[in-house]
C-alpha positions as CSV (number, residue, x, y, z in Angstrom):
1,X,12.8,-69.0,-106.4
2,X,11.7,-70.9,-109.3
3,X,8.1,-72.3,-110.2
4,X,8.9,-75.7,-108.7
5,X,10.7,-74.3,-105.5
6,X,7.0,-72.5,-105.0
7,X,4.9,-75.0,-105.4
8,X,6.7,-77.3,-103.0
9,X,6.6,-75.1,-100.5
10,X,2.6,-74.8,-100.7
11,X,0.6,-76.6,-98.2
12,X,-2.1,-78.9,-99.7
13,X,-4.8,-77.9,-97.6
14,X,-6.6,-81.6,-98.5
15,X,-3.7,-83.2,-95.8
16,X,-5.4,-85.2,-93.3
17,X,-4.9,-84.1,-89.5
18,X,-2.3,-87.6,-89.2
19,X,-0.7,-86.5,-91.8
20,X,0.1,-83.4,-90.7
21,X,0.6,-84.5,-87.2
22,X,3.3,-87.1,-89.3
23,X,5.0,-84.2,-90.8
24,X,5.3,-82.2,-87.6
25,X,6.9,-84.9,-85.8
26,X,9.6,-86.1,-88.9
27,X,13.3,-84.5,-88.6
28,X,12.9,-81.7,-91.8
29,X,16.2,-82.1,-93.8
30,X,17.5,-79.9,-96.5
31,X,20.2,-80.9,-98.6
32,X,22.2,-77.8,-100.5
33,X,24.1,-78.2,-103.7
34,X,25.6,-76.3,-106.1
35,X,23.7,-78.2,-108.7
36,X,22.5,-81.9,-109.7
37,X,24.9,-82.5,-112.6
38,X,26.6,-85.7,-113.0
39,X,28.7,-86.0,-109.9
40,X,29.8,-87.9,-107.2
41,X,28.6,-85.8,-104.9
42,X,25.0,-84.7,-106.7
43,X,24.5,-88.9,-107.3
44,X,25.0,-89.1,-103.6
45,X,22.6,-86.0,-102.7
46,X,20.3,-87.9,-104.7
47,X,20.8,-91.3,-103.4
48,X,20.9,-89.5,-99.2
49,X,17.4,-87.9,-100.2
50,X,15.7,-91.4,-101.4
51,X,17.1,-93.9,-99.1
52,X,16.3,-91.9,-95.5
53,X,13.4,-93.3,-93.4
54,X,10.3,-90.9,-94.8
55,X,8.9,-91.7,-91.2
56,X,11.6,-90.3,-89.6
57,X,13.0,-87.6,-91.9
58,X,11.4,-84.9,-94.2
59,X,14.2,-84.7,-96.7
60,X,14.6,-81.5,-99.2
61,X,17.1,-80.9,-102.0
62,X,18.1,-77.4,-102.7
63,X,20.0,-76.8,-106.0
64,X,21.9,-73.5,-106.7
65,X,21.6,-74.3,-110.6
66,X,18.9,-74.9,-112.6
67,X,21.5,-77.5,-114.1
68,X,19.8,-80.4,-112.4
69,X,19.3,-83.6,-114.7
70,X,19.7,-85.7,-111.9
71,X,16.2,-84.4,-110.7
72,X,14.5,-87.3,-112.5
73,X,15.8,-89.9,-110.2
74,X,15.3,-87.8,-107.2
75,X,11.6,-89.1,-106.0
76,X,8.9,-87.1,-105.4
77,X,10.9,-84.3,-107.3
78,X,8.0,-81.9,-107.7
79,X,7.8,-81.8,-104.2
80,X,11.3,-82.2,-103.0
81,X,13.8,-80.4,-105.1
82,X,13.5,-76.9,-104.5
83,X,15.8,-74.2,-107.2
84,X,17.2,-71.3,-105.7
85,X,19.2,-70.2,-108.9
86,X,22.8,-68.5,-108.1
87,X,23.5,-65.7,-110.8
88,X,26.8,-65.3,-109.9
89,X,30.3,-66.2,-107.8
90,X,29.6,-62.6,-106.4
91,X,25.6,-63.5,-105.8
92,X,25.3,-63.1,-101.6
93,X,21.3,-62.7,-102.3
94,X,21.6,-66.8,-102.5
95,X,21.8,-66.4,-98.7
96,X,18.6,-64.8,-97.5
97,X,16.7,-67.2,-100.4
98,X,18.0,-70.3,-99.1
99,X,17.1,-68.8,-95.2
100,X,13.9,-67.9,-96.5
101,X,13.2,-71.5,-97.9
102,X,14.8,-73.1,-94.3
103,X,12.2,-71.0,-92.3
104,X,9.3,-71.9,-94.9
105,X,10.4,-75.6,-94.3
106,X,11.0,-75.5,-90.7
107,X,13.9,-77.1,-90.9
108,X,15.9,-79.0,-88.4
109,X,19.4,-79.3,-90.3
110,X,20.6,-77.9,-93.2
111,X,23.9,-80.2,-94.7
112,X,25.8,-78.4,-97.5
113,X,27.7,-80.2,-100.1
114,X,30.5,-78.7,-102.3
115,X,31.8,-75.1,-102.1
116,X,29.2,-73.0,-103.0
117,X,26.1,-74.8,-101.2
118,X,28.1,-75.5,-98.4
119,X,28.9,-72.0,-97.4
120,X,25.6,-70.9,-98.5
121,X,23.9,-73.1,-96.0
122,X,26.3,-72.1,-93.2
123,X,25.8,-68.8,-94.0
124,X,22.0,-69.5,-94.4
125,X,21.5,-72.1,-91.6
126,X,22.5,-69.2,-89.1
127,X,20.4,-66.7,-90.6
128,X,17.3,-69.0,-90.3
129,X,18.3,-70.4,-86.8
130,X,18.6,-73.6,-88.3
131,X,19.1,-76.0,-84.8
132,X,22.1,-78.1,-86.7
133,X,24.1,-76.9,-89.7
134,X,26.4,-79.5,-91.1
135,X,29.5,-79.3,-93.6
136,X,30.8,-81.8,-96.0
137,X,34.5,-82.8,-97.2
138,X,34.4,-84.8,-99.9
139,X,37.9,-85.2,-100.7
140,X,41.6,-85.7,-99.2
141,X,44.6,-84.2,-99.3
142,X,43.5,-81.8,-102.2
143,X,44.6,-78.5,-103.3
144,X,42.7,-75.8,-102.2
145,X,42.0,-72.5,-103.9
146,X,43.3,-69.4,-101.1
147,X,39.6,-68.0,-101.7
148,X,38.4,-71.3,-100.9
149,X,40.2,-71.1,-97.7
150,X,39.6,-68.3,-96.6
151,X,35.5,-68.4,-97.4
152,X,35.6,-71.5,-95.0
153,X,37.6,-70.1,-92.5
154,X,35.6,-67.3,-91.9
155,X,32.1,-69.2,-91.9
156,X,33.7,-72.1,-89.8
157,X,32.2,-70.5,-86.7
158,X,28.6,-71.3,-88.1
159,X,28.8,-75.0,-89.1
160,X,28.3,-77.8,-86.0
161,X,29.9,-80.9,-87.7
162,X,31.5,-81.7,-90.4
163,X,30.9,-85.4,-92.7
164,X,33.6,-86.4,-94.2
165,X,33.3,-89.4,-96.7
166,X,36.3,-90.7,-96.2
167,X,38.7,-90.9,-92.6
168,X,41.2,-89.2,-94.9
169,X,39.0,-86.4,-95.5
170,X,38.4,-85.7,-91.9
171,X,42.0,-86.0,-91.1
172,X,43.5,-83.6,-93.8
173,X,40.4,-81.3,-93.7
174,X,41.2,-80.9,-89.6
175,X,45.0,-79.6,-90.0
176,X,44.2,-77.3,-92.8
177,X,41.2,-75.9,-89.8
178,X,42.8,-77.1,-87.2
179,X,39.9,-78.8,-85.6
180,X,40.0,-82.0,-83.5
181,X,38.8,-84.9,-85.1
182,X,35.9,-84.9,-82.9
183,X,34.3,-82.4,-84.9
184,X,34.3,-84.6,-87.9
185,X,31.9,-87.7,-88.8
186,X,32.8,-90.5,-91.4
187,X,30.0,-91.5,-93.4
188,X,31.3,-93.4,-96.7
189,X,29.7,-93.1,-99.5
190,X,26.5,-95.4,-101.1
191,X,25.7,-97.6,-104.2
192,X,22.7,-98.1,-105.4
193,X,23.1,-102.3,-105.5
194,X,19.8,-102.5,-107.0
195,X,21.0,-100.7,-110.4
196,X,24.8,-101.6,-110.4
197,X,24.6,-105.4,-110.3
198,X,26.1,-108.4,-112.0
199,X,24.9,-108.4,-115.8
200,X,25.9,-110.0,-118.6
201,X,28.2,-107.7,-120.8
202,X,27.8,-109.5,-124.0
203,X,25.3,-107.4,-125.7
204,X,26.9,-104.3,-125.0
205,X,30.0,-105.4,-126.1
206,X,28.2,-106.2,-129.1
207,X,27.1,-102.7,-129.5
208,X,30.9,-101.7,-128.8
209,X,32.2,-103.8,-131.0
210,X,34.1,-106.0,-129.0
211,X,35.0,-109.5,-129.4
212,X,33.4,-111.5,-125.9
213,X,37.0,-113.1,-125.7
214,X,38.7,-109.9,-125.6
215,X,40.0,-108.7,-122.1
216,X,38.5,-105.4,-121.4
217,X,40.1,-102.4,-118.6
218,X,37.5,-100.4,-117.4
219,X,38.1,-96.2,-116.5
220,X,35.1,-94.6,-115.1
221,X,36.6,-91.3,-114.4
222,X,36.4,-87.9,-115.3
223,X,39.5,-86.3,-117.5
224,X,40.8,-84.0,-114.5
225,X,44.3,-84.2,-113.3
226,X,43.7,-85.7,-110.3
227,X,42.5,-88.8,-112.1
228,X,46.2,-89.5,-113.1
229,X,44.8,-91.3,-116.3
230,X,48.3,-91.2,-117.7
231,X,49.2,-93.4,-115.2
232,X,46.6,-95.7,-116.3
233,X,47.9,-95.5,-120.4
234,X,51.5,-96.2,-119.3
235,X,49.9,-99.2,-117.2
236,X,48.2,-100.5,-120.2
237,X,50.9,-100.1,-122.6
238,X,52.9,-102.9,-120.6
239,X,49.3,-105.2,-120.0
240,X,49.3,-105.2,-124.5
241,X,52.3,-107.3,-124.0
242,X,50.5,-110.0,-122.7
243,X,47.4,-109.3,-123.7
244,X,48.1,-107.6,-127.4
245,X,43.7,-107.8,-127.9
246,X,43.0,-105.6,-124.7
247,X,40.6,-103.1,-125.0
248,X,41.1,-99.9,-122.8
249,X,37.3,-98.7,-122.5
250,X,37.2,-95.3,-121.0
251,X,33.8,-93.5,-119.7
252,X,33.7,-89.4,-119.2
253,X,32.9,-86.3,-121.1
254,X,35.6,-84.5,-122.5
255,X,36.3,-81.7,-120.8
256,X,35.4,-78.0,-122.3
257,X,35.7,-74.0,-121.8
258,X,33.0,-72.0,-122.1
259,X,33.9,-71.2,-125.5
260,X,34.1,-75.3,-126.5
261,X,37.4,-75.8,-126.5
262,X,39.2,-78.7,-125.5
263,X,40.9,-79.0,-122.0
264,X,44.5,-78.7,-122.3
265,X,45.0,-81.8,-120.2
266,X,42.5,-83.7,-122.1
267,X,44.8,-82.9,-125.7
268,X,47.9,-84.1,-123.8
269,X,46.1,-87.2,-123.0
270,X,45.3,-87.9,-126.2
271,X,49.0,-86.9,-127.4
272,X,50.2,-89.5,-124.8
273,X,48.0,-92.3,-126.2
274,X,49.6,-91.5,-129.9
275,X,53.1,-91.3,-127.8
276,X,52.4,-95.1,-126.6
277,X,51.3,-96.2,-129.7
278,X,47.9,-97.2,-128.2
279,X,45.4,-95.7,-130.2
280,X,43.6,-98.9,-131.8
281,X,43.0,-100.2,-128.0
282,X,41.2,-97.2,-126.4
283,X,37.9,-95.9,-126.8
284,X,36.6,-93.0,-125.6
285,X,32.7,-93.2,-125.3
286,X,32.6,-90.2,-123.6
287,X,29.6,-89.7,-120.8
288,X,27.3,-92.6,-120.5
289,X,23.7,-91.9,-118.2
290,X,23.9,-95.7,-118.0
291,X,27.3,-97.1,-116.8
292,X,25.5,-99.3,-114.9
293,X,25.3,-101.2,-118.4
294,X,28.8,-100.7,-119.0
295,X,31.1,-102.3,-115.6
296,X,29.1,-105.8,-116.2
297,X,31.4,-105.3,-120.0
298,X,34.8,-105.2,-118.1
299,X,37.2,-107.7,-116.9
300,X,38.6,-105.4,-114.6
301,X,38.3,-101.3,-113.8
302,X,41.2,-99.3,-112.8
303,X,41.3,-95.8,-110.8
304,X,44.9,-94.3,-110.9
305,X,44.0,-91.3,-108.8
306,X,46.1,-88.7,-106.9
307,X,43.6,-88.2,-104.4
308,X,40.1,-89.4,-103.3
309,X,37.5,-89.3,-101.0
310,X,35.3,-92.5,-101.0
311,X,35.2,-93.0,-104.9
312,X,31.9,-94.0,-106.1
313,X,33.3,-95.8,-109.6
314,X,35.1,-98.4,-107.3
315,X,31.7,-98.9,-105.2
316,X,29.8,-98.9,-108.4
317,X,32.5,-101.2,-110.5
318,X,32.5,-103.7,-107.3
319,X,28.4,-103.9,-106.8
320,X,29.1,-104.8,-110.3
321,X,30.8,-108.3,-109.3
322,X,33.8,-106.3,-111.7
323,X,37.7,-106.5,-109.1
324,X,39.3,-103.1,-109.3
325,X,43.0,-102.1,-109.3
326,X,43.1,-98.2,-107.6
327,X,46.0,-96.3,-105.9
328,X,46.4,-96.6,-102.3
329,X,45.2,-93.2,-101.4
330,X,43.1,-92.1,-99.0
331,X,40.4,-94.8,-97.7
332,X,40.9,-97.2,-100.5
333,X,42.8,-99.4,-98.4
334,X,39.4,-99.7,-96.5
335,X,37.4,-99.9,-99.4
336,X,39.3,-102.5,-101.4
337,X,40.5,-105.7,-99.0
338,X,43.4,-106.6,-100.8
339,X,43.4,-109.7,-102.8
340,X,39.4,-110.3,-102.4
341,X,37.9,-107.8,-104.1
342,X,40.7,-106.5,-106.0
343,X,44.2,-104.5,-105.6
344,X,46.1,-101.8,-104.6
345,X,49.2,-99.9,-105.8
346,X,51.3,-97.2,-105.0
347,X,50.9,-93.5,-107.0
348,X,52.2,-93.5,-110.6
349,X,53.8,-97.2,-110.2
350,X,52.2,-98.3,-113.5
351,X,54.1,-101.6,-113.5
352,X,52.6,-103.1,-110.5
353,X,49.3,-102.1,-111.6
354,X,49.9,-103.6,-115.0
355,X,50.6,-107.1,-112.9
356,X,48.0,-107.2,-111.2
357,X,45.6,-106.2,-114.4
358,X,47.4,-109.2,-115.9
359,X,46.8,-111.5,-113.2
360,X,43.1,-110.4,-112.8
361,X,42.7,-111.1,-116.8
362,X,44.9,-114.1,-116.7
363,X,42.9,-116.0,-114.5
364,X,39.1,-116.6,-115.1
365,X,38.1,-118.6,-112.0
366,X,40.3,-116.1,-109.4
367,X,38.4,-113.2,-111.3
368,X,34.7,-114.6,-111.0
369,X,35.9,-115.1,-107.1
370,X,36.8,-111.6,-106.8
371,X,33.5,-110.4,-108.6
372,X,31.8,-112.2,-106.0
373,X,33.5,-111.4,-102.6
374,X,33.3,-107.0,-104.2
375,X,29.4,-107.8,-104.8
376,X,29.2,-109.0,-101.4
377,X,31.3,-106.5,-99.5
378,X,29.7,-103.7,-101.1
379,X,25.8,-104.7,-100.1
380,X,27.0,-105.2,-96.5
381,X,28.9,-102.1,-96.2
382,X,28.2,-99.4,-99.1
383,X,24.7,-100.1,-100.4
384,X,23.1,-96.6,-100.4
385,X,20.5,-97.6,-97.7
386,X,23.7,-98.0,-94.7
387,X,24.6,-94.2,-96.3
388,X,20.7,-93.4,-95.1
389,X,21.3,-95.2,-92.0
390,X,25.2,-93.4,-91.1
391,X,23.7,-90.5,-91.9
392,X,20.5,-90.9,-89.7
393,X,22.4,-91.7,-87.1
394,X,24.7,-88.7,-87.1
395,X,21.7,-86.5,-87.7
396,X,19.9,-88.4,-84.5
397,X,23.4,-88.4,-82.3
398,X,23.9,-84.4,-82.9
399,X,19.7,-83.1,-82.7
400,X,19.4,-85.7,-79.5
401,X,22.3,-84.3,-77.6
402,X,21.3,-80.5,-78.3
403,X,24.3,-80.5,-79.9
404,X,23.4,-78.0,-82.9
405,X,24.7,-74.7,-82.4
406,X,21.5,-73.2,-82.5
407,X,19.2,-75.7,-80.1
């Protein structure tokens, strides 16, 4: 355990007698990950530890990596974020370490999030006695590694619930597990609406070197397969007919071996862009730490995924007051109300996504109505203080009922 993971797990002896009686009676809540990189899933670790009701809940953040830049908008990190540093696939001494910290804590649920952390907390949670041990599925219909499989097969036993992010998720994780959907919670995921809001975009188009009349096409989206970005480039290559001045702005790091070397599916991308001939239109900015500057610069953002869980870009874009165009996978169909906040197309049909992009960019006053009804939509439903709330409530639900495998 590292410096930091010590030190928050010393008692300050100056606490006052209410404020340890206030500790005592909170809900202690540790959160595992494999590490606080820039994720999806780290952002909304992050957003989960902040946003819960520090008079009901004592939440922790346990990171399996010291890889954890994400720390600095976790508050009260010093206190909070605890290290327990993985040395290896093979390392099972992760196990006892996190137990250790759960029974230091005294905690009431342990929630794992992505491979790793999430069968190191089973296997932990059980070890420590942990009252309610919770799983995560952040994804749908996804391919799954046979190791993967098999580790959560065989530690299945030891979880209570499972959170899915999206009803998709709970549905196609259940017939891989076969477990009845009652053993699945949806919580979707949460945006801060506080940092992604409307801006005005000029000034960083300025810096981009855009033109403030040219249309811009947002991707916010890692280069991985599952993005289907060429489905996006093919999309484009038709909206340049109409709109020959598009820009095609497109946010992620380029992805890299251990050795540097470029991603094989990140060189065919790039030999795809030559193949359409849309070189001068794209630019690749590669991993921003402040998109939140960056949606207010775009007419419109576009997610041609294979697969999803409860995509944060289309959340972020939207609290934005930015429409999206995304494949109907998964829970986007919930997430975008077709024809208010934005649209949705079938898998790899790149010319109805192009219509729409063009009808979004063709029309200034339906756009700004879009912006407006996504910005909306998303505080009511997907601002990261209803994922507290959700997730306080399936906590609450689970704990009250004695419903934790180890009550």
């Amino acid at each position: 355990m590292t410096t930091l993971a010590k030190k928050s797990l010393m008692i300050d002896v100056r606490l006052s007698n209410n404020d340890v009686r206030m500790a005592e009676s909170r809900t202690c809540v540790v959160l595992v990950v494999d590490d606080l990189g820039y994720g999806g899933a780290e952002r909304q670790v992050v957003e989960l530890a902040n946003n819960m009701d520090s008079g009901r809940f004592d939440v922790h953040v346990c990171a399996l990596s010291d890889n954890v830049p994400l720390s600095s908008t976790l508050t009260g990190a010093e206190q909070r974020l605890h290290v327990i540093k993985k040395g290896n696939r093979c390392d099972f001494t992760v196990v006892p370490r996190v137990a250790r910290l759960l029974r230091e804590l005294n905690a009431h649920v342990v929630h794992g999030f992505l491979f790793s952390a999430e069968i190191a907390s089973r296997l932990a949670g059980h070890l420590a006695g942990t009252r309610l041990i919770v799983g995560s599925e952040r994804n749908a219909n996804r391919p799954m590694a046979r190791r993967h499989v098999l580790a959560y097969r065989l530690t299945q036993r030891y979880v209570d619930i499972i959170v899915a992010n999206s009803n998709a998720g709970a549905e196609s994780n259940g017939r891989i597990f076969k477990r009845p959907l009652s053993a699945y919670r949806v919580v979707h995921n949460g945006v801060d609406t506080k940092r992604f809001r409307p801006a005005d975009g000029t000034e960083i188009r300025r810096r981009l070197g855009i033109p403030a009349s040219v249309p811009v096409v947002g991707v916010f989206a890692n280069f991985k397969k599952q993005k289907n970005h060429p489905m996006t480039f093919r999309a484009f290559r038709r909206v340049l007919e109409a709109f020959p001045d598009a820009r095609l702005l497109l946010v992620g790091d380029p992805p890299a071996d251990s050795r540097g070397q470029l991603d094989a599916y990140y060189v065919e991308l790039h030999r795809l862009v030559d193949e359409l001939r849309i070189r001068e239109r794209c630019m690749f900015v590669g991993h921003q730490d402040t998109t939140e500057h960056l949606y207010p610069a775009c007419d419109v953002t576009v997610l041609s995924s294979y697969h999803e869980g409860t995509p944060n870009v289309l959340l972020e874009s939207m609290a934005c007051g930015v429409p999206v165009v995304a494949t109907r996978v998964c829970d986007n169909e919930y997430i975008v109300k077709e024809g208010e906040v934005g649209h949705l197309v079938d898998v790899n049909d790149d010319a109805a996504m192009a219509d729409w992009i063009g009808l979004i960019l063709g029309d200034g006053a339906r756009r700004r109505e879009m912006g407006q009804n996504a910005r909306q939509w998303v505080c009511d439903e997907f601002s990261t203080k209803r994922l507290a709330e959700k997730m306080a409530d399936v906590y609450t639900e689970l704990l009250g009922r004695g419903n934790g495998r180890h009550s």
